[in-house]
C-alpha positions in Angstrom: -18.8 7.7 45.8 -19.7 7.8 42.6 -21.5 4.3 41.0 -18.6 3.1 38.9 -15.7 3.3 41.3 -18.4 1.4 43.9 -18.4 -1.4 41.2 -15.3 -1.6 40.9 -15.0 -1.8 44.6 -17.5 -4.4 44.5 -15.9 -6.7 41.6 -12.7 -6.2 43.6 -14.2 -7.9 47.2 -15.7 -10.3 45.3 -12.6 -11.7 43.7 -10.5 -11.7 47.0 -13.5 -13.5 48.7 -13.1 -16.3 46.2 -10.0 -16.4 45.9 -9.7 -16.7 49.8 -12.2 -19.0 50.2 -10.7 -21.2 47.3 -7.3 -21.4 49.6 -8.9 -21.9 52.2 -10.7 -25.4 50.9 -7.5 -26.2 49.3 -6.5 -26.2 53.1 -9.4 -27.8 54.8 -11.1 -29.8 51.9 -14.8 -28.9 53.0 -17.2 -28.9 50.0 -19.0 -25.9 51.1 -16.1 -23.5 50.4 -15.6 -24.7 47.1 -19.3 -23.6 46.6 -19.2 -20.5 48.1 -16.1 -20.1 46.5 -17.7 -20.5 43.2 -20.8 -18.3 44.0 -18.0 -15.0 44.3 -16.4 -16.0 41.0 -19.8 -15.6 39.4 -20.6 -12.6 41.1 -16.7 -11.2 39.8 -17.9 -12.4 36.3 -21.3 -10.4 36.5 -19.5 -7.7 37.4 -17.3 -7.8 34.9 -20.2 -7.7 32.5 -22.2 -5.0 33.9 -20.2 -1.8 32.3 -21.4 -3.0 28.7 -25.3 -2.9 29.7 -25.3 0.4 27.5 -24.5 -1.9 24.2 -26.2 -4.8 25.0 -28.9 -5.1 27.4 -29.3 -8.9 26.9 -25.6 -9.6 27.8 -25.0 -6.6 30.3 -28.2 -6.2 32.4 -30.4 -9.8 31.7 -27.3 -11.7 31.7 -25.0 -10.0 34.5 -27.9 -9.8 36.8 -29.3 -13.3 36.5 -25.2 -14.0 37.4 -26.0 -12.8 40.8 -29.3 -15.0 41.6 -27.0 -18.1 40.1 -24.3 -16.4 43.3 -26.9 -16.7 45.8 -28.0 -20.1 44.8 -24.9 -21.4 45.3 -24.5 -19.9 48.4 -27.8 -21.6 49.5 -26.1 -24.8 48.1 -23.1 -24.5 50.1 -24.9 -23.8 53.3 -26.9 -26.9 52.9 -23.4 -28.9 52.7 -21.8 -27.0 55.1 -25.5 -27.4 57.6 -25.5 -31.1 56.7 -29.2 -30.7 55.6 -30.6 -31.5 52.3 -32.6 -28.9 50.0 -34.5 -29.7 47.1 -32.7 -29.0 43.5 -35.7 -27.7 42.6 -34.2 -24.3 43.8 -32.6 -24.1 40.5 -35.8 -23.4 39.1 -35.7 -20.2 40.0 -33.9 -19.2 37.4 -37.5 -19.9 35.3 -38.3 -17.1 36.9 -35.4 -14.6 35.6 -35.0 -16.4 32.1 -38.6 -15.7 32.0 -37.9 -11.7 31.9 -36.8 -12.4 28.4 -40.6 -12.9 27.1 -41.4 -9.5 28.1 -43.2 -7.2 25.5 -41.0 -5.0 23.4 -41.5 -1.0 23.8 -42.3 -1.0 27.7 -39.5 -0.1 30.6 -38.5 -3.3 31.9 -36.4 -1.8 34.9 -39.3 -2.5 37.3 -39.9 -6.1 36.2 -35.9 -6.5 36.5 -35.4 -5.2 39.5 -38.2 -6.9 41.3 -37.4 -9.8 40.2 -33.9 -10.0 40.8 -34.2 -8.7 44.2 -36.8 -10.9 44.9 -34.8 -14.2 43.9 -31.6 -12.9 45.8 -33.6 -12.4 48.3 -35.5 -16.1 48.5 -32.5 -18.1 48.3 -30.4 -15.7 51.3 -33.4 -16.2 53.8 -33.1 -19.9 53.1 -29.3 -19.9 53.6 -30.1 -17.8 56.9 -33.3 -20.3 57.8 -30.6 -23.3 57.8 -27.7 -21.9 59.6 -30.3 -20.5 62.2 -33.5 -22.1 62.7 -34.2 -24.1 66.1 -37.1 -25.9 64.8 -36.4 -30.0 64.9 -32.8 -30.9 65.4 -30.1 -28.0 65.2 -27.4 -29.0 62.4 -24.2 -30.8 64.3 -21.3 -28.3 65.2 -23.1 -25.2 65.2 -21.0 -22.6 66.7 -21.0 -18.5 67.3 -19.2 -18.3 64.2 -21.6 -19.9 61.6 -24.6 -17.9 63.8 -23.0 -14.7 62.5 -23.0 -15.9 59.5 -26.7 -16.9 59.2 -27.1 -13.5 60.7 -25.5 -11.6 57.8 -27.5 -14.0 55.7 -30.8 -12.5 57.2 -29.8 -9.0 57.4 -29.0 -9.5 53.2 -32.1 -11.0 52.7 -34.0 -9.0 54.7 -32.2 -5.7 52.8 -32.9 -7.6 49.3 -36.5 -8.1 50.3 -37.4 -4.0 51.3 -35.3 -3.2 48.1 -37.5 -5.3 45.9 -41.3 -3.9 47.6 -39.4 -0.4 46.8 -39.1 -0.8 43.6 -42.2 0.9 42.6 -41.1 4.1 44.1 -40.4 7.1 42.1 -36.9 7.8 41.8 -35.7 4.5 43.5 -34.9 3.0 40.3 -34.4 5.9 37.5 -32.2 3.5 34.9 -31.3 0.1 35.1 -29.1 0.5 32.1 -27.2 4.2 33.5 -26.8 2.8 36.8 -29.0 5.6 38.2 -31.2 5.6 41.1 -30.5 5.7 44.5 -31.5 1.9 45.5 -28.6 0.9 43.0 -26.1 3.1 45.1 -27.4 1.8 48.5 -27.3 -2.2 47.0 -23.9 -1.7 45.4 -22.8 -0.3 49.3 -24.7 -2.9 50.8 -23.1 -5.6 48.5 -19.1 -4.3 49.0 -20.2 -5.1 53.0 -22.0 -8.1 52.8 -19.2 -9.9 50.4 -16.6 -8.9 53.2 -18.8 -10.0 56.1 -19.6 -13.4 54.0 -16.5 -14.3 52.9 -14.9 -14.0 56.6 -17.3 -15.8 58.6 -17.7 -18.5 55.9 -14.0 -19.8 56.5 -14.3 -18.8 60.5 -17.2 -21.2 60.9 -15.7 -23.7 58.5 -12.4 -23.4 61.0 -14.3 -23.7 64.0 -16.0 -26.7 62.7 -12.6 -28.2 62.2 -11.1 -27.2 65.7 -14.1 -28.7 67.7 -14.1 -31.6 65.9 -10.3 -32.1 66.3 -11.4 -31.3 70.0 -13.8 -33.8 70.2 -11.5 -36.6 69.1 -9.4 -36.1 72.0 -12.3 -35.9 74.1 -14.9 -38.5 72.9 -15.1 -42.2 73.4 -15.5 -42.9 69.5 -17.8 -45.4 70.1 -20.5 -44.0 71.9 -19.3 -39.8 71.9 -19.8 -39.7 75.2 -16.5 -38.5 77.4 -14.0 -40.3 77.7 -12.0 -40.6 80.9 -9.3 -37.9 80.8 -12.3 -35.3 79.8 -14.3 -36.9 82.3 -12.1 -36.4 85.1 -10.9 -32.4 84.3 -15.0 -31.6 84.4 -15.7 -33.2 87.0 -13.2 -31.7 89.2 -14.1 -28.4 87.8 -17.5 -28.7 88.9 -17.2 -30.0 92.1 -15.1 -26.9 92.8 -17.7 -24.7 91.3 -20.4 -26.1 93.6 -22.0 -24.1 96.3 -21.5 -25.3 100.3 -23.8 -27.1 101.1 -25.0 -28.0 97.4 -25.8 -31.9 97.2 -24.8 -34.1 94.3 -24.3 -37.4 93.3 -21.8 -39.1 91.1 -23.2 -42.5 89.5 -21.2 -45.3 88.3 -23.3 -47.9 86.3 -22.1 -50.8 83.7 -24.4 -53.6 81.5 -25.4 -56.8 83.3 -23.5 -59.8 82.1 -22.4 -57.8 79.2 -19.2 -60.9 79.0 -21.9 -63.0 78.6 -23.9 -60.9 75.8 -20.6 -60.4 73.7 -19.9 -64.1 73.9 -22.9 -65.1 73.4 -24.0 -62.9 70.5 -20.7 -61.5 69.7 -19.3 -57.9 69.8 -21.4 -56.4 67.7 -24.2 -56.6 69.2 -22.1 -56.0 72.4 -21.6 -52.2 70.4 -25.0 -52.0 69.6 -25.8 -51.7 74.0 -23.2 -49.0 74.8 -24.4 -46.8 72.2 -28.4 -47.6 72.8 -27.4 -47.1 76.8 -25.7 -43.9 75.5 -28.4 -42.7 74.1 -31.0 -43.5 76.9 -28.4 -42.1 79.5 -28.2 -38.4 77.1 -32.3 -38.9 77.6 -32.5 -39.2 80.8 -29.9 -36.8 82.1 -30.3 -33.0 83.0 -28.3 -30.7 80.8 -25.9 -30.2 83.7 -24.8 -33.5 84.1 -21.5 -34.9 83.1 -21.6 -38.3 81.2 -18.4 -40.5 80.5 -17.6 -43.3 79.3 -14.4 -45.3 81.5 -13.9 -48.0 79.6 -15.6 -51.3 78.5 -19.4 -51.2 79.6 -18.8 -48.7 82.3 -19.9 -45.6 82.1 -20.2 -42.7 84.7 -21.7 -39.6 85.6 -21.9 -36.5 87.8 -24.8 -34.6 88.8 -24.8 -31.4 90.9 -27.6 -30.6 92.8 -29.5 -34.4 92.7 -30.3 -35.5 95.8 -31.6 -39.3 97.1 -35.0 -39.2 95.9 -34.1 -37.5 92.5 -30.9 -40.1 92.2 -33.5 -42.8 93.1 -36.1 -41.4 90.1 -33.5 -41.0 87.7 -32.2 -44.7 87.6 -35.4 -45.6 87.1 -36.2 -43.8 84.1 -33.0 -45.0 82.9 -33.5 -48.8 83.5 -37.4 -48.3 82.1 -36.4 -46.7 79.2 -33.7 -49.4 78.8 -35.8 -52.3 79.3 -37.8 -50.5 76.3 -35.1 -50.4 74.3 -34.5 -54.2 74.5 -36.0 -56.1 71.7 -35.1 -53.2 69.5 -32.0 -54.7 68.1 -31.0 -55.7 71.2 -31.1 -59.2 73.2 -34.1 -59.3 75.2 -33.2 -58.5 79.0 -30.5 -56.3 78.3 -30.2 -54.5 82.2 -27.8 -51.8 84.0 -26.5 -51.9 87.5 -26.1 -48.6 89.0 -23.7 -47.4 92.4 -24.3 -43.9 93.5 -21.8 -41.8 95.4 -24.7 -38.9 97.1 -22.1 -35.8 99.0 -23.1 -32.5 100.1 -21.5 -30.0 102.3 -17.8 -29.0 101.1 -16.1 -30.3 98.1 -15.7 -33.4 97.1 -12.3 -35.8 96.1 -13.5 -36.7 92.8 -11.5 -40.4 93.8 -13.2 -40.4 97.1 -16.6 -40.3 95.2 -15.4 -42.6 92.6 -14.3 -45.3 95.3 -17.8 -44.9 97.2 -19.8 -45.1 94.0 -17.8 -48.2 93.1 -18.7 -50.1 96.3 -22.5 -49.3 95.8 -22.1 -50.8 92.2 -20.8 -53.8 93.9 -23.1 -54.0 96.6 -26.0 -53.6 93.7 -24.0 -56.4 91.8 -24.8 -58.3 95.0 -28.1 -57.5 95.5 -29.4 -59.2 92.4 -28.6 -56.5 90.1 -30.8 -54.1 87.3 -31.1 -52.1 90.7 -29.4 -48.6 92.3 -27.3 -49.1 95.4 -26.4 -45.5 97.2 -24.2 -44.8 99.6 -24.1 -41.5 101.2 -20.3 -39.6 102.1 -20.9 -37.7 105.2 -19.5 -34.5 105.3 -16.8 -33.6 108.0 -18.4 -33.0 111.4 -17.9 -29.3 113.1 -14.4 -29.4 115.4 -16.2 -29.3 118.9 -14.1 -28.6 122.3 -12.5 -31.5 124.1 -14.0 -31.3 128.1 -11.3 -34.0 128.8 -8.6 -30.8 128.7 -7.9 -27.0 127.8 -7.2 -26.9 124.2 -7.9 -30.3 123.1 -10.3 -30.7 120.2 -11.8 -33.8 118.0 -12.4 -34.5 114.2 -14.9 -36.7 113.0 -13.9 -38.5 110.0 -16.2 -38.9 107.1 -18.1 -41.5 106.9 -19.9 -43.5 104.0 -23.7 -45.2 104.7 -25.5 -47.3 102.9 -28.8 -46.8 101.2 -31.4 -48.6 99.4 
């Protein structure tokens, strides 16, 4: 196709993009489509602008193309919002780099220094869009989802396509006329551009959509307190993976709850009361393996299933979590600040998630007893074999499950 009717093409996706993305902030009010909205109106305007490079090269080449870096720098802007991370304005300074083309000595071909350049800045600000939707160094950005990893991939692969296209500038024949649109890198961008605008566009408002479902997910999940489960999410998990676990397979399920925590709200009022779930929260997400399922039931008591921990490793795990709570006291929080903790430890055949829950419940109390700040187990015995009765033919006997107590 034929360079024209690809720009055309171009200005075209560009314009739908914004105008989608602008319907879809009307509909979910996030401030990053607004800026990516804006960032494919300017592209439509540089467009626009590019068939009247041949009469003016200020307004149809500087102009139209620094339009594009001013594109990608709100794109970059947009990610940040939408990433929840902050970049430095000073980004905008790279358009000192493009206004500085303009200082560039009169008789000499300025297509090299143009196209570099551009490509080169384009370039810059996509790899930093890609770096924020996709980097794993420090603390990944909240809610990120298959949807906004696509798009920091297409962010990378643009980048990436920007940065070879500006190193081939130099090459005979790449870039014959920056005013003609002739050369074969300015068929292969204008390509590349009609695909990435497409790509952009759609898995901007599918990321900003799945943001929105999982967090409308999350309030019918999450204790809004701590964000740890709440009951009804608790329970369908946790019967889930009880089913899912192997014969055989030990586990434990954990209840625990704040010592005196009547006495710390009245004392030093609800408040601070707030301040302990959330600091125990956090100590219990510390503490836990991936696997585990952590919920919050209601008041100061919180619970949790772990597949696959046996005595021992339920024994070492409460006390990291009372020694790292016990660190955590005098931060904020009233000195003495300690957890009880009941443990329910199965193997063998499933489970009844209520059976559990009524074991673990008697070794809270029985830790309660003990002088709390402590773990109390008890162990649920799985059923015994059906062996032959010798008192007569045909006769057999169950053993019923039984529940132990351990230190």
């Amino acid at each position: 196709m034929d360079v024209v009717t690809m720009l055309v093409m171009s200005l075209a996706a560009a314009a739908a993009a914004a105008g989608f993305l602008a319907v879809e902030w009307r509909i979910l009010r996030n401030p990053a489509l607004l800026l990516w909205s804006a960032g494919f109106a300017t592209i439509v305007l540089g467009c626009s602008l590019s068939p009247v490079r041949a009469a003016s090269f200020l307004v149809g080449v500087w102009f139209a193309n620094g339009l594009l870096v001013v594109a990608h720098l709100l794109f970059l802007f947009g990610t940040a919002r939408f990433t929840r991370r902050r970049i430095a304005p000073l980004w905008w300074g790279l358009l000192l780099a493009w206004a500085g083309l303009l200082l560039l000595p009169a008789g000499i071909d300025p297509t090299p220094a143009f196209a570099m350049t551009n490509s080169g800045l384009v370039a810059l600000a996509a790899l930093r869009a890609a770096h924020l939707l996709l980097s794993r160094a420090g603390t990944p950005f909240p809610e990120r989802t298959a949807a906004s990893d696509a798009l920091g991939a297409v962010f990378l692969a643009h980048g990436t396509f920007y940065a070879v296209k500006a190193l081939l500038v130099p090459v005979p024949g790449a870039f014959v006329s920056l005013v003609g649109f002739k050369g074969v890198l300015i068929q292969v961008s204008l390509f590349e551009g009609i695909l990435a605008e497409m790509l952009l566009a759609l898995l901007m408002a599918a990321a900003v959509r799945r943001r929105r479902e999982e967090a409308m997910t999350a309030l019918a999940e999450r204790d809004p307190l701590t964000g740890a489960f709440n009951r009804r999410a608790f329970e369908s998990r946790a019967a889930e993976a009880l089913r899912d676990m192997a014969a055989g397979q030990s586990g434990a399920l954990l209840l625990l709850d704040v010592d005196r925590f009547k006495t710390v709200n009245d004392s030093f009022g609800h408040a601070v009361g707030d301040r302990i779930l959330v600091a125990l929260t956090g100590v219990l997400e510390a503490c836990l393996p991936r696997h585990a399922i952590l919920a919050r039931l209601g008041g100061d008591e919180f619970v949790i299933l772990v597949p696959g921990l046996d005595e021992a490793a339920a024994s070492a795990l409460s006390a990291a979590i009372r020694d790292r709570m016990a660190r955590e006291s005098g931060r904020g929080l009233p000195t003495g600040a300690t957890v009880s903790l009941g443990a329910a430890l199965f193997s063998g055949g499933p489970a009844g998630l209520d059976t559990l829950m009524a074991l673990a419940d008697t070794a809270l109390y029985d830790a309660k007893a003990h002088g709390r700040d402590r773990l109390q187990a008890r162990r649920l015995e799985p059923p015994a074999e059906r062996v032959p009765d010798r008192s007569g033919p045909g006769a057999a006997t169950q053993m019923s499950a039984q529940g132990g107590c351990c230190a």
